[in-house]
N, C-alpha and C positions, 0 to 999 in steps of 0.2 A: 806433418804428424809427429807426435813426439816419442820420443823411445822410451819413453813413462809415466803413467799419469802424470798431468799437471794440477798443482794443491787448485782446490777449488777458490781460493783466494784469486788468483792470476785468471780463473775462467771467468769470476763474473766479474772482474774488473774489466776485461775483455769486451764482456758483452757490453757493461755499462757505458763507457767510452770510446770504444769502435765507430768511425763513421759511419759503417755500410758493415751488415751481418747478414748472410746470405741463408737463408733456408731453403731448403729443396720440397717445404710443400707448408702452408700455413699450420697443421697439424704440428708440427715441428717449433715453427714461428713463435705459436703460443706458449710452447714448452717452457721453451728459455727466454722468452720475454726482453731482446735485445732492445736496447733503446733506439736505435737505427736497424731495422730491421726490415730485411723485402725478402722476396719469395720467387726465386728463380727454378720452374719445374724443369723435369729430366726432359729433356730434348729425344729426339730421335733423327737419323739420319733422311736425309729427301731420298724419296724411292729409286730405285737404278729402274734402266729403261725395264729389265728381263723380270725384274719381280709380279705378281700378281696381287692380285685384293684375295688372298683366301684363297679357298675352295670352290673347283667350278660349280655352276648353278645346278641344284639336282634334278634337271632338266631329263634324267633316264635314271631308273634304279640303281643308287649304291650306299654304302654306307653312311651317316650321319657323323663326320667324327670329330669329336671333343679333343683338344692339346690342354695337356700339361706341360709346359716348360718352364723349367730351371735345373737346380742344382736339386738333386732327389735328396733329401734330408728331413730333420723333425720338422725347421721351420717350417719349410715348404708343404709339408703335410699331404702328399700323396697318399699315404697311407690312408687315408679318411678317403681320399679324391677315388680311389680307386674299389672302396667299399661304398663307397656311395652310389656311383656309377652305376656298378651289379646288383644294387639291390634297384636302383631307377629303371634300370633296364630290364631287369627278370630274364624271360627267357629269348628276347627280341634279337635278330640276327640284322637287322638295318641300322647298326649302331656300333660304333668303336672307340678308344681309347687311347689317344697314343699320350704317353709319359717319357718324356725328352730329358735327358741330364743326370743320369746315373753316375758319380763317377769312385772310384774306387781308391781313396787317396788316405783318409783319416779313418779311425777303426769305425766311430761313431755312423759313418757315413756309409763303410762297408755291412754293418748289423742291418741301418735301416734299408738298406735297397734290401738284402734278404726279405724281410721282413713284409716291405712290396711285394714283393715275387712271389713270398709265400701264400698272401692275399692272393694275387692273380691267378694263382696254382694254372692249371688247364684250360683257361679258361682264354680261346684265342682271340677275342675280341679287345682283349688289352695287350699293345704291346709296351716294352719298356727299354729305350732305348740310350747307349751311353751318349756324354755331354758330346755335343759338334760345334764344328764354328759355321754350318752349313742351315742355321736356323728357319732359311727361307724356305728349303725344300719342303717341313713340316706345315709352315705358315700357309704353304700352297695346298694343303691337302685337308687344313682347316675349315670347322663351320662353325667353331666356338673354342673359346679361351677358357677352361676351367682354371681356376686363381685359389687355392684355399690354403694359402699361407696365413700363419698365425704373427709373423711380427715384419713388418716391411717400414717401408718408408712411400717412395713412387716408385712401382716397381717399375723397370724400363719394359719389359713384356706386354702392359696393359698397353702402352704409348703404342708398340710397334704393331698389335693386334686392331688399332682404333685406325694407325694410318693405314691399314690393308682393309677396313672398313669388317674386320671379324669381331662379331659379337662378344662381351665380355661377362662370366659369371663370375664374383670375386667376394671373399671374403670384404666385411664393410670396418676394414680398420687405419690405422696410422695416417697417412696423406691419399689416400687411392680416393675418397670420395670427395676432395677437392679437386683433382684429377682428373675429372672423368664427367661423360656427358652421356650425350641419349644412348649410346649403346651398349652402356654398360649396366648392368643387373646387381645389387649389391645387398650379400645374404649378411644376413646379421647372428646367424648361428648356422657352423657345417657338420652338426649331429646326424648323424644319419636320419632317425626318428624325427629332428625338429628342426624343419627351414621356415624360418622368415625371412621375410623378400620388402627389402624396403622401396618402395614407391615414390619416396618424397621427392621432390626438385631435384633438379642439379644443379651445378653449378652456372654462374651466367643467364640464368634465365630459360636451361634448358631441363627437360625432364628426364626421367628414367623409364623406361618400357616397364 
């Protein structure tokens, strides 16, 4: 990486000439139009023995619970994720929220976790918990991946939710719907008032629920 932009002259001479130009999801690819150009998606690691797929079967009465994970900020759009929620839920107590990735470093970032919280107010079906490197404990206690970031690329969260076999609700932007197969759901507006749900194909051949 370089420690300052480089003139746009050097970028597309770059791309034009380059053997091999690496994109991380076709979305990308098209952007900048390499003349050798492939598309190498975000990997994820192969499962350790002790991990599970999710959340156990709800085999006996408990909660239904939706994750949020990442870094809590504008992009990531909790804010919306967690107004949304409360108005889907109403008064239903079989249902929860957890919001993973708080963290308290840059001012912009300390405003908007407030700003969550303030949302959540009293309200103990939402918790919101700081960033860990223990993401699996969460992953276990999962029955759906809420996604409603506004500007991504492949997020590696969707990866790690598909190979735990948990269900994906995601904003439908940047590389995620080349990404992604039957089990993911992809809204094409996260207004509170207005979801659409796109249905089309997916990729490969396979559909969307």
């Amino acid at each position: 990486r370089a420690p300052s932009p480089l003139p746009s002259q050097v970028v597309d001479h770059a791309l034009a000439t380059c053997s091999c130009v690496v994109s991380v999801c076709e979305a990308q690819r098209q952007l900048y139009k390499p003349t050798n150009g492939q598309v190498v998606f975000v990997g994820v690691p192969q499962p350790a023995p002790a991990w599970r797929a999710g959340a156990p079967p709800r085999s006996s009465p408990r909660q239904l619970t939706l994750l949020c994970l990442g870094i809590v900020c504008p992009r990531k759009n909790q804010l919306m994720a967690a107004e949304v929620f409360k108005e889907w839920a109403g008064s239903r107590k079989d249902v929860r929220l957890l919001i993973v990735g708080a963290r308290y470093i840059r001012k912009y970032e300390l405003e908007y976790v407030e700003k969550v919280k303030a949302v959540v107010g009293n309200d103990t079906r939402i918790e919101v918990h700081d960033v860990t490197s223990d993401v699996d404990a969460f992953y276990r206690q999962s029955d759906l991946l809420l996604f409603c970031s506004l500007n991504e690329v492949t997020p590696m969260v969707i990866a790690e939710s598909m190979m735990r076999s948990i269900p994906v609700l995601t904003t439908n932007i940047a590389g995620i719907p080349g990404a992604t197969g039957i089990r993911v759901v992809l809204i094409n507006s996260i207004e509170p008032t207005a979801h659409h749900v796109d249905h089309s194909p997916g990729p490969r051949g396979t559909s969307r629920p």
